[in-house]
C-alpha positions in Angstrom: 0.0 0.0 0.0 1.3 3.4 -0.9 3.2 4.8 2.0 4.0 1.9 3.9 7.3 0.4 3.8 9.0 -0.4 0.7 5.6 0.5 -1.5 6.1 4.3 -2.9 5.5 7.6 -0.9 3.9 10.2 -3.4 4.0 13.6 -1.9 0.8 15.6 -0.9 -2.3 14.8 0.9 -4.0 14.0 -2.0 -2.0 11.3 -3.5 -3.9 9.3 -0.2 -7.5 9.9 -1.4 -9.8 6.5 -1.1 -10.3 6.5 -4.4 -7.0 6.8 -5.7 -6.3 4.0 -3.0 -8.4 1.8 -4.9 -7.1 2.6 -8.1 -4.2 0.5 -6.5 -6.4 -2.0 -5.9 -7.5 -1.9 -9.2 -4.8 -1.8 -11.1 -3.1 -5.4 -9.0 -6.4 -7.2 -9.8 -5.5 -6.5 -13.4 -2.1 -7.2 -13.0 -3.4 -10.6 -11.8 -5.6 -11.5 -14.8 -9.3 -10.5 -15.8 -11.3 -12.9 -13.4 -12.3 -12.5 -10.7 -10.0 -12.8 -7.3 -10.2 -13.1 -3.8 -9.7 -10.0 -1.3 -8.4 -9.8 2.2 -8.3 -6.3 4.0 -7.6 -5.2 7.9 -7.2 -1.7 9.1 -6.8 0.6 5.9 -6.5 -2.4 3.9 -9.9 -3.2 4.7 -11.3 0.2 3.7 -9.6 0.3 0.9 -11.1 -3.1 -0.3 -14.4 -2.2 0.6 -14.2 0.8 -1.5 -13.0 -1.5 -4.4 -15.8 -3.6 -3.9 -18.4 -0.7 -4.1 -16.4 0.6 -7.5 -15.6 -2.6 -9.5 -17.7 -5.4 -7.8 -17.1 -7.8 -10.8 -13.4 -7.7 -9.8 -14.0 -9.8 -6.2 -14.6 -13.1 -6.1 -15.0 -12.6 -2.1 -14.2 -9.9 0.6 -12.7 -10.8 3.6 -12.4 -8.3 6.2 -10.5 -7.9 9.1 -11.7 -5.1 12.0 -12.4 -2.7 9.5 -15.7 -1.0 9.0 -17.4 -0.2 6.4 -16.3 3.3 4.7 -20.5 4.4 5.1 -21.0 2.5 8.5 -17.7 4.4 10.3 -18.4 7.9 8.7 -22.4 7.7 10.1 -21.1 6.7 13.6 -18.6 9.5 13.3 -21.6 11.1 13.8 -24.1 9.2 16.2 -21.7 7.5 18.1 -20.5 9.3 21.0 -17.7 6.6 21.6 -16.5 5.8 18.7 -16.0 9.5 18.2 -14.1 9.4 21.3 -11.9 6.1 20.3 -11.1 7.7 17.0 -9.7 11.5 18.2 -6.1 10.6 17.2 -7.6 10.9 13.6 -7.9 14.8 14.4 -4.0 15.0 16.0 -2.9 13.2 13.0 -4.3 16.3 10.8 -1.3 18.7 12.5 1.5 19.3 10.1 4.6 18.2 11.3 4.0 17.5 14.9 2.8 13.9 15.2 5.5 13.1 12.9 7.8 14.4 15.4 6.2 12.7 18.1 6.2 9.0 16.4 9.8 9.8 15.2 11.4 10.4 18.6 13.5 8.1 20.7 14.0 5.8 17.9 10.1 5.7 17.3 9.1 5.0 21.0 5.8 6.8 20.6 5.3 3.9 18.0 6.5 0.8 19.2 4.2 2.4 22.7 1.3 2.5 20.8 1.7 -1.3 18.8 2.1 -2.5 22.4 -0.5 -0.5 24.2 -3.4 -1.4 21.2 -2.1 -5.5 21.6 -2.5 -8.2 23.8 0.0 -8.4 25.7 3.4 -10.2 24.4 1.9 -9.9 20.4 4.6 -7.6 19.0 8.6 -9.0 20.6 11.4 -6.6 21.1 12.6 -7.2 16.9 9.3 -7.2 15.6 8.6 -3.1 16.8 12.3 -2.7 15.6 11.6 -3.5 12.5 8.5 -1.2 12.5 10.2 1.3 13.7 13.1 1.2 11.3 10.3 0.9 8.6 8.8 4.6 10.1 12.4 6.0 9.6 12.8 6.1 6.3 13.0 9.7 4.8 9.2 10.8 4.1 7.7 7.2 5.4 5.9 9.0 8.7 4.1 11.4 6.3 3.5 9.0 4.1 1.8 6.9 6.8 -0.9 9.8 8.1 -1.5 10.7 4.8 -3.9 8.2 4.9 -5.8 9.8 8.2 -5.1 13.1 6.7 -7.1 12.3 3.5 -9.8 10.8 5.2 -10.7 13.5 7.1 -10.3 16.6 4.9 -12.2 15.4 0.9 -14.7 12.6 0.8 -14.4 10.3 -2.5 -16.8 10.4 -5.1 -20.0 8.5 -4.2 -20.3 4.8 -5.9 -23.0 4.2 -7.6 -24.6 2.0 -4.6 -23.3 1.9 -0.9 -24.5 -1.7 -1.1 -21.3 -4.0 -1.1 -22.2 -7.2 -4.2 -19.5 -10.1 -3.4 -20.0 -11.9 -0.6 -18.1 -10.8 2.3 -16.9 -12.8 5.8 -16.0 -10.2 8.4 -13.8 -11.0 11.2 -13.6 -8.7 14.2 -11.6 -8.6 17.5 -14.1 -7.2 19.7 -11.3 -5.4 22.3 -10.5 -3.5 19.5 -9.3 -0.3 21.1 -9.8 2.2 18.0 -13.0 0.6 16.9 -16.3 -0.1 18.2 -18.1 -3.6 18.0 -21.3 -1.5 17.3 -19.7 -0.8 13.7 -20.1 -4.7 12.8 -23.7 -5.4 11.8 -24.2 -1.7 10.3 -21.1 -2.7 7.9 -23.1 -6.4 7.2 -25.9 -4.8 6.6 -25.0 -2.4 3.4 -23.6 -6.3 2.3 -25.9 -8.4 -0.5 -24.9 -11.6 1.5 -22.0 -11.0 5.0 -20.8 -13.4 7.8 -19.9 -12.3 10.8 -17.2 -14.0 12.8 -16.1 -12.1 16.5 -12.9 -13.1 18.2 -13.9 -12.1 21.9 -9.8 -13.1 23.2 -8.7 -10.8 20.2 -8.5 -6.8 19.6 -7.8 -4.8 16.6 -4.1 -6.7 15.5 -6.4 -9.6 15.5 -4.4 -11.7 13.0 -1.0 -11.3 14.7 -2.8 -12.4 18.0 -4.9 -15.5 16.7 -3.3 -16.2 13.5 -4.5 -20.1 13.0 -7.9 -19.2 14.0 -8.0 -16.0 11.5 -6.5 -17.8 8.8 -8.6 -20.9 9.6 -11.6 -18.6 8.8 -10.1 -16.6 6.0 -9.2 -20.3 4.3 -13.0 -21.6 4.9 -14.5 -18.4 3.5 -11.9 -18.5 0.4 -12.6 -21.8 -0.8 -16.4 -22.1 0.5 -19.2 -22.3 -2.4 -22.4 -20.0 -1.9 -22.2 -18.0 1.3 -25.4 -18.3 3.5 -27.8 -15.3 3.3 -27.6 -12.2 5.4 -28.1 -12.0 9.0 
């Protein structure tokens, strides 16, 4: 994904748009061949499929989705959901030039390897696991980059799909002691789903696939290779 890592950092704000996000998306599918093909998101990941799922629905074969609402659901409880406002106020730091870069940058990236630990279970993340993360944040332009994203979000909505209403069938798996995100966005993100499956992990939070990888990937693997999903709770 653009900014993260070894994937390209294009400068500005705008180059993090949701739309262009999924013009990523986009273009890989193609790269990949013109069927259809399976899709697994968490976290940004997981907005940024759902967004590709509203724009070129003939290009999933399935969504999988891990802790990550969808793009309508999280906006309308932005709104109407005193809590999940609450949870998600480090969107509105992140919008300050310069300073939360700063801040995740110092002591080697301590603010960062704090937060990966504070938003765990405990012992999910060793010691050479946050250096690597850390090292990864370092990089020349990779911090801005990275809140890009949450700057974008906040500041120019995408153009609106043609239906909010998400076609492939979709399995969503959800840590429910996610920190950032509320359980209460789950069934409004099935519902604007043709045909969803919800799976919570109650042990698990928002890194739910570092904490219970066999039982995520057991679920992503059934869902993958599963005929017809069951109708729509």
């Amino acid at each position: 994904m653009r900014g993260y890592h070894r994937s390209s950092q294009p400068r500005g704000v705008g180059a993090y748009r949701l739309d262009r996000l999924a013009g990523d998306l986009r273009a890989l599918l193609d790269d990949l061949g013109p069927e259809s093909h399976p899709v697994v998101g968490h976290d940004w990941g997981g907005a940024v499929a759902w967004w590709g799922a509203l724009l070129f629905p003939s290009r999933f074969a399935r969504l999988a989705i891990l802790n990550a609402p969808h793009p309508a659901a999280f906006r309308r409880a932005l709104v109407t959901d005193r809590e999940q406002r609450r949870r998600a106020r480090y969107f509105l730091y992140f919008q300050l030039p310069f300073l939360p870069e700063r801040k995740l940058a110092a002591a080697g990236g301590r603010a960062l390897r704090s937060m990966l630990r504070r938003t765990s279970r405990p012992g999910t993340f060793g010691d050479d696991e946050l250096a690597r993360y850390a090292a990864a944040a370092a990089v020349p332009g990779a911090l801005t980059a990275m809140l890009n994203w949450y700057r974008a979000a906040l500041r120019r909505l995408p153009p609106r799909p043609p239906s909010l209403v998400v076609e492939p069938p979709v399995r969503i798996v959800w840590g429910t002691r996610d920190m950032a995100l509320c359980e209460t966005l789950v069934e409004p993100s099935a519902r604007l789903c043709r045909a969803a499956e919800v799976y919570r992990l109650p042990e698990a939070g928002h890194w739910l696939q570092h904490e219970e990888p066999e039982r995520v990937n057991a679920l992503l693997l059934d869902f993958l290779a599963a005929q017809p999903v069951r109708s729509p709770r």
